[in-house]
N, C-alpha and C positions, 0 to 999 in steps of 0.2 A: 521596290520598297518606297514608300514612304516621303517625303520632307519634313522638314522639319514639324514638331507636333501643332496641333494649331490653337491651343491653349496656352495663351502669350500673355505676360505680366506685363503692362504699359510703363515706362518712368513715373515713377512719383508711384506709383501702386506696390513697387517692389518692395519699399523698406516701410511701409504704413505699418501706424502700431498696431491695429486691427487686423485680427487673426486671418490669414490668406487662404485658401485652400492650396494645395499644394499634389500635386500630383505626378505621375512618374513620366507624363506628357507637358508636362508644364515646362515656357521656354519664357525667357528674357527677351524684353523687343531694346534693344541698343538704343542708344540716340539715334542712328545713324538707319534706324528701325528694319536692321537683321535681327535675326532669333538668335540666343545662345540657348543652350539645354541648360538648367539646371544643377548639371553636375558633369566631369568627364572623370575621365581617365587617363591617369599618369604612366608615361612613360620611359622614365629613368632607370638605366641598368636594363630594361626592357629585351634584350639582345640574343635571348636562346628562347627561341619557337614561338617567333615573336609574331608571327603570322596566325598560328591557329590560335594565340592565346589572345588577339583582338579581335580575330575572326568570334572566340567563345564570347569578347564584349559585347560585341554587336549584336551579336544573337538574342544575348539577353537584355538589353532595352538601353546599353550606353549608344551615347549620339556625338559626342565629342572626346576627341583623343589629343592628348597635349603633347608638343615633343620641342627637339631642338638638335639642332644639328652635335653638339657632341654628346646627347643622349645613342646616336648611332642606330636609332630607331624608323627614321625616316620612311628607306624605300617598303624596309615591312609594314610600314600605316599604306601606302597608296597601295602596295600588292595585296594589301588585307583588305581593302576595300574595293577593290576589283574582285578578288575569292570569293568575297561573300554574297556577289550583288546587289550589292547595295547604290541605289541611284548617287551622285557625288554631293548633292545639295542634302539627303540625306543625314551624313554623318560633316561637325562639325569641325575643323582639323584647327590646330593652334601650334606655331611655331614659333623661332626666336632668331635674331640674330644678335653678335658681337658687337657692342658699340666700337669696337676700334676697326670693324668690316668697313668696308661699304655696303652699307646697307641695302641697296637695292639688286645691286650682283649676289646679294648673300639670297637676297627672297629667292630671285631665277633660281641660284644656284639646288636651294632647298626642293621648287617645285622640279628643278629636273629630277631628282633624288628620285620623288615621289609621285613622280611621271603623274600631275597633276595639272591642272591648268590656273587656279590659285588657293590660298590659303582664307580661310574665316577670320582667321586673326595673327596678325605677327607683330611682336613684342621686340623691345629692347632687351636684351637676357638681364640686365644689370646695370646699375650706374656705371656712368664713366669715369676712372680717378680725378679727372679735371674736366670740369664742366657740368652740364646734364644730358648729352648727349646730341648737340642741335642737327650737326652733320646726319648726323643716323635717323634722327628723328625726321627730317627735311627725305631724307631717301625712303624710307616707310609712305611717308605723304606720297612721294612720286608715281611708290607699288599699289596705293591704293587708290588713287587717281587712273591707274589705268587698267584698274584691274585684277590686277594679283595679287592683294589685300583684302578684303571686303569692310575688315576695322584694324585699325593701329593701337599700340597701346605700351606700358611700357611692368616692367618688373622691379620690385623691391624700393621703386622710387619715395623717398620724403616727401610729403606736402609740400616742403619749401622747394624741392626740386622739380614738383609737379607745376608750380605757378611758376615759376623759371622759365620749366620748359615751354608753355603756353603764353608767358609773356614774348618770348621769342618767337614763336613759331603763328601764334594766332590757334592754334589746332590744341584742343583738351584730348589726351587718352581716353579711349573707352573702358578700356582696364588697366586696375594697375595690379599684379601676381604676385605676392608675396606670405610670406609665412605665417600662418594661421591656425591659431588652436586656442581654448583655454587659457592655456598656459602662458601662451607671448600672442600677444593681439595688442591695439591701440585702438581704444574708442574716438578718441580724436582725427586717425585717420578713415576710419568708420563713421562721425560723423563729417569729415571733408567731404567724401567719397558717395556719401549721398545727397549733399548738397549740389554737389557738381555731376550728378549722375554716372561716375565712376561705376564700373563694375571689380569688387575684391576679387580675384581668383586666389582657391588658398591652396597656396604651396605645402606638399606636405602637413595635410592637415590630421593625419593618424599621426605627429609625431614620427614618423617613419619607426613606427613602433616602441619605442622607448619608454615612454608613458601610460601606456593599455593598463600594465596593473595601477595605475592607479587607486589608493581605497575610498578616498569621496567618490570618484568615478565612477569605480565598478559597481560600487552599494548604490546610488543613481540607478542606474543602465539596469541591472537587475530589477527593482521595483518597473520599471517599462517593461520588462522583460525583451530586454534588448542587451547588445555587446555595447563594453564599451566604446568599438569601434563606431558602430550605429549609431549609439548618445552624441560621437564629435560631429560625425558626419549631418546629422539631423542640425545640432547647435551651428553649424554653420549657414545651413541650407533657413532657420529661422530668423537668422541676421542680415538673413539677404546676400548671402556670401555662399559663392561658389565653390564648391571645393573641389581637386581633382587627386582624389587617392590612386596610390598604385598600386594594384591586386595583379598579382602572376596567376592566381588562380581561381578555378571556376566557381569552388565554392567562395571563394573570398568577394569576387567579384558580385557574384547573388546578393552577400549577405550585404552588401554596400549598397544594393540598389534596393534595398527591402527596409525604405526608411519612410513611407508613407501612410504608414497607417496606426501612426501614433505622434504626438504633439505634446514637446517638452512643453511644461507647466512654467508660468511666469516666474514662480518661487523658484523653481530649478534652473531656467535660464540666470536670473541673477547670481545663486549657488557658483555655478559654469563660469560664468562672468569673473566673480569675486578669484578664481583657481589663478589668475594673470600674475606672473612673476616675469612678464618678457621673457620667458624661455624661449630659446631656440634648438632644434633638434640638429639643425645646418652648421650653428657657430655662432650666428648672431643676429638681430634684426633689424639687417640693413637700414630700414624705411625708417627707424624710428629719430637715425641721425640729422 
């Protein structure tokens, strides 16, 4: 198989207001100028036949798989990707550890899981109740520094906690994962996060279903002649934002990656835009504190 596709959005080209092409080969050049894919796949609850139903991602044109160690998803991502044969640089892998870990025994501990030799990107899972995580953050640096990171980054952090952490540390996130949709979004950490060439990963960004019927939505999505699921997953992918939905199945997953050959209209993206109630599908939205 494969590396990564070689159809690469440079920084500063990613969030331009001028229309992108966008393609199902199209990848993100980091600062740090690795590729991400454009889109992965979620792994949460992931746990029953969790090997063929990544094994069915791959096949179909996902390139990044998102997990964490109590998703309990782990060793079936590195088994799935050994099943498939797929070369390692290939496919994108994204995990997480506890800020109350140690962070760098938690990386080893993940790549043994996944009998891997490193990870594309490992994350903070979460704020920490006291602080912003420097300890954790300092042990990610050390996984990455030698290897078993390729980029660091962190999950559901606030702006104010992002400049915290990089005041402390010297080292900006390349990403920060948090929850995403219409519904609960922040422009302001949308426009942070392109300033500083963050990349949004978005968390549950089908709402983890709850929202699909929507009726401004679904009357949307219909004139595209698309799902609603398709109209989120596009609005995201035109903000510059990543999204990593979770599809158990094969047609769900098709219909996730069949988001290229149509382009929400400016009037619709603001529509989309205007839906923002900070909903959260999870509880709450953390980043916004």
């Amino acid at each position: 198989m494969n590396a990564l596709a070689q159809h690469a959005l440079r920084p500063g080209s990613w969030f331009s207001d001028e229309p992108t092409t966008l393609t199902p080969e199209t990848c993100r050049v980091l600062p740090s100028g690795n590729r991400m894919p454009l889109m992965g796949l979620g792994t949460w609850e992931l746990t029953v036949r969790t090997v063929e139903t990544l094994c069915n991602a791959l096949e179909l044109g996902f390139r990044m798989i998102d997990t964490a160690p109590g998703y309990h998803t782990q060793r079936g991502i590195g088994d799935a990707i050994r099943a498939c044969g797929f070369e390692r640089d290939a496919v994108f892998v994204v995990t997480k550890i506890d800020p109350r870990e140690d962070a760098y025994s938690a990386i080893r501990k993940s790549l043994g899981q996944m009998r891997l030799d490193h990870v594309d990107l490992a994350l903070i899972e979460e704020p920490p109740e006291h602080g912003v995580g420097e300890m954790a953050w300092q042990g990610l640096r050390r996984a990455k520094r030698e290897g078993l990171a390729r980029d660091i980054g962190v999950c559901s952090y606030s702006i104010d906690a992002i400049e915290e952490l990089v005041y402390r540390t010297g080292e900006m996130p390349a990403v920060n994962q948090v929850e995403w949709t219409p519904f609960g979004h922040s422009p302001r950490m949308l426009d942070f996060c392109r300033e500083n060439e963050i990349t949004i990963q978005a968390l549950s960004p089908l709402t983890r279903g709850k929202r699909l019927g929507d009726d401004k939505m679904a009357s949307m999505a219909a004139r595209y002649g698309k799902t609603s699921a398709q109209l989120l997953l596009r609005w995201n992918l035109q903000l510059g934002v990543v999204p990593l939905p979770k599809a158990n199945h094969v047609q769900h997953q098709r219909e996730n990656l069949n988001l290229f050959d149509f382009e929400i209209l400016p009037q619709d993206m603001a529509r989309l835009n205007a839906l923002n109630e900070h909903y959260s599908a999870r509880g709450e939205l953390a980043y916004l504190s």
